[in-house]
ZAMARGU-4260 file (C-alpha; in steps of 0.2 Angstrom, whole numbers, plus 5000, padded with zeros to 4 digits):
<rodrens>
0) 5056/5754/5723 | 5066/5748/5738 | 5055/5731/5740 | 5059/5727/5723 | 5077/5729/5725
5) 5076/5720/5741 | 5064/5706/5731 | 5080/5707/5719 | 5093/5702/5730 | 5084/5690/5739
10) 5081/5681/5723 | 5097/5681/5719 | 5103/5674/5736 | 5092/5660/5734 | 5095/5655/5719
15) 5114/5655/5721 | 5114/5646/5739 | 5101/5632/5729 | 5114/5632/5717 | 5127/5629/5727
20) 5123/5617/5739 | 5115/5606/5725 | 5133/5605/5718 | 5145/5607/5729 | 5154/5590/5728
25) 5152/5595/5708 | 5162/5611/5710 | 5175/5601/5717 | 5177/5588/5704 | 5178/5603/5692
30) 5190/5612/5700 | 5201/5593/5702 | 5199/5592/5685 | 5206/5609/5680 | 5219/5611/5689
35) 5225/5595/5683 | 5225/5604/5665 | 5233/5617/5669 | 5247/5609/5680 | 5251/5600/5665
40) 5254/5613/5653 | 5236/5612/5644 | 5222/5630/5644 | 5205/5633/5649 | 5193/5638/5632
45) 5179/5648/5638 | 5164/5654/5625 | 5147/5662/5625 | 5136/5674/5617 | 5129/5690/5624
50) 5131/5693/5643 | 5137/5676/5642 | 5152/5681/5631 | 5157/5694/5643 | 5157/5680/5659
55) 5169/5671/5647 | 5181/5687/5647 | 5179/5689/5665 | 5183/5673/5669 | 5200/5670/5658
60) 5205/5686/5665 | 5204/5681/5683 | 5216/5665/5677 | 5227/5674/5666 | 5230/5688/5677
65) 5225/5685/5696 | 5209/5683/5706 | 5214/5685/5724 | 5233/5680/5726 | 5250/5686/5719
70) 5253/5671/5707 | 5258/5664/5691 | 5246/5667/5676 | 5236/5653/5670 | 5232/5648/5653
75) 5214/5653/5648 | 5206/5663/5634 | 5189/5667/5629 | 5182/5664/5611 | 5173/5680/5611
80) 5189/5693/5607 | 5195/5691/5593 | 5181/5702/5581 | 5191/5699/5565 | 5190/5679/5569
85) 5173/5679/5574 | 5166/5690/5559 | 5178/5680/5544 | 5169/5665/5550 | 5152/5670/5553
90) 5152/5679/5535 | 5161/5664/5527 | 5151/5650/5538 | 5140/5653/5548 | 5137/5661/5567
95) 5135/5644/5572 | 5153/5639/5569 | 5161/5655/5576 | 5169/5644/5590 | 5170/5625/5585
100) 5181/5631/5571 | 5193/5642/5588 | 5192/5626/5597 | 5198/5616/5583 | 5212/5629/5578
105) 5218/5633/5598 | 5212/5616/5606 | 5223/5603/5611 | 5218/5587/5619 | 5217/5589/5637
110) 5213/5605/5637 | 5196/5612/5643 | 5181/5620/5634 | 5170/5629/5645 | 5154/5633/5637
115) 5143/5645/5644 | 5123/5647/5639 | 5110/5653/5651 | 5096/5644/5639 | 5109/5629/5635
120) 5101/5630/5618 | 5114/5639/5609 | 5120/5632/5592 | 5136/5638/5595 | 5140/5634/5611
125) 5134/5617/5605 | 5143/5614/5590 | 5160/5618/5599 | 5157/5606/5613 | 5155/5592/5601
130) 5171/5599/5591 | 5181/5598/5610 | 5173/5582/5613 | 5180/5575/5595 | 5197/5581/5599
135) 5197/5575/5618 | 5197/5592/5626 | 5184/5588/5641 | 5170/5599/5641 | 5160/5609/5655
140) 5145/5617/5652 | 5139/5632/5662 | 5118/5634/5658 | 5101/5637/5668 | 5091/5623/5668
145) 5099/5612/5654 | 5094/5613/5635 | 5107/5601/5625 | 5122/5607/5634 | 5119/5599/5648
150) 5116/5580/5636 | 5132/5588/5626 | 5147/5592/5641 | 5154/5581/5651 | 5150/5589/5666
155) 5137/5604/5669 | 5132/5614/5680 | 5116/5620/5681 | 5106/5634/5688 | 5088/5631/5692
160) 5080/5649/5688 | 5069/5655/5673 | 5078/5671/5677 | 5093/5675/5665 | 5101/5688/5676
165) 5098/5676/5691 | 5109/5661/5681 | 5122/5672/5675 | 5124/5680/5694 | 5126/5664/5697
170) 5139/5657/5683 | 5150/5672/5690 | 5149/5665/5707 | 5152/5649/5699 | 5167/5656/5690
175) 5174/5665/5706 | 5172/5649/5717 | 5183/5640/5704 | 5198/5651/5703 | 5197/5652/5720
180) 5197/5633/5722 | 5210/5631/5708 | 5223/5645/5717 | 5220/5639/5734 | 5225/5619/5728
185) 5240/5626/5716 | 5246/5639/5726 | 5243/5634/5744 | 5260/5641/5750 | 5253/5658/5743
190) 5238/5659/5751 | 5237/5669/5770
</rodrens>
């Protein structure tokens, strides 16, 4: 048992250092890009299903609330909260259209969508980023090894793994690194 725990954490170390110095100027360019949403009065969306759904949580909170400084909230929210929203439409509709139609109710232009799917399959991860895109709310898409998100957002990251824990290990990273990025460029006077 303890070489497959170490085997575990070795994985996940190499796939996240891969991961990051593949994209590195990438992160930056993401976290430019949402800091200048959010300094100019506009929210991050952030969606996905299953484990995915829970990043997206995870993430808003650390903007809305703090990640590691005494600061101002930031405006972010996840799609995946609201069970009365998400059940009307996926009775009514379909599953598929349980966050294109938030992003077109909650979007504004220049705001950002952040979709996250491990597979970047998901039809509903999808069909939102194509409703941001329509409405000019610039998209990022979090995903393993690509799937039609990463032809869909407008910028993506990618995480090379077959692994599905190993990818979302990684978009928390991911998710960390930009609140950290987005604090520190904000809120430099508050940083020690």
């Amino acid at each position: 048992m303890k070489d497959i725990i170490m085997n575990i954490l070795d994985q996940s170390i190499r796939v996240k250092e891969m991961f990051i110095k593949n994209n590195i100027d990438l992160i930056v360019k993401g976290a430019d890009r949402i800091v200048i949403s959010l300094a100019s009065g506009h929210k991050l969306i952030i969606f996905g299903n299953g484990g995915s759904a829970a990043d997206a949580q995870h993430i808003a909170a650390e903007f809305v609330n703090r990640f590691q400084i005494e600061r101002p909230p930031l405006a972010a929210l996840a799609l995946t909260t609201d069970t009365s929203v998400i059940t009307s439409i996926g009775n009514d509709y379909h599953f598929d259209d349980i966050f294109a139609k938030q992003i077109r109710a909650l979007g504004k232009k220049d705001d950002i969508a952040i979709g996250i799917s491990t597979s970047g399959n998901s039809a509903n991860v999808i069909k939102a980023m194509e409703a941001a895109k329509e409405m000019g709310i610039f998209t990022i898409g979090f995903t393993g090894s690509g799937g039609k998100l990463a032809e869909v957002a407008d910028m993506t990251f990618s995480v090379e793994s077959d692994t599905t824990a190993r990818i979302q290990e990684t978009h928390i990273l991911l998710g960390h690194t930009l609140c950290d990025l987005v604090d520190r460029i904000l809120f430099p006077h508050l940083m020690k």
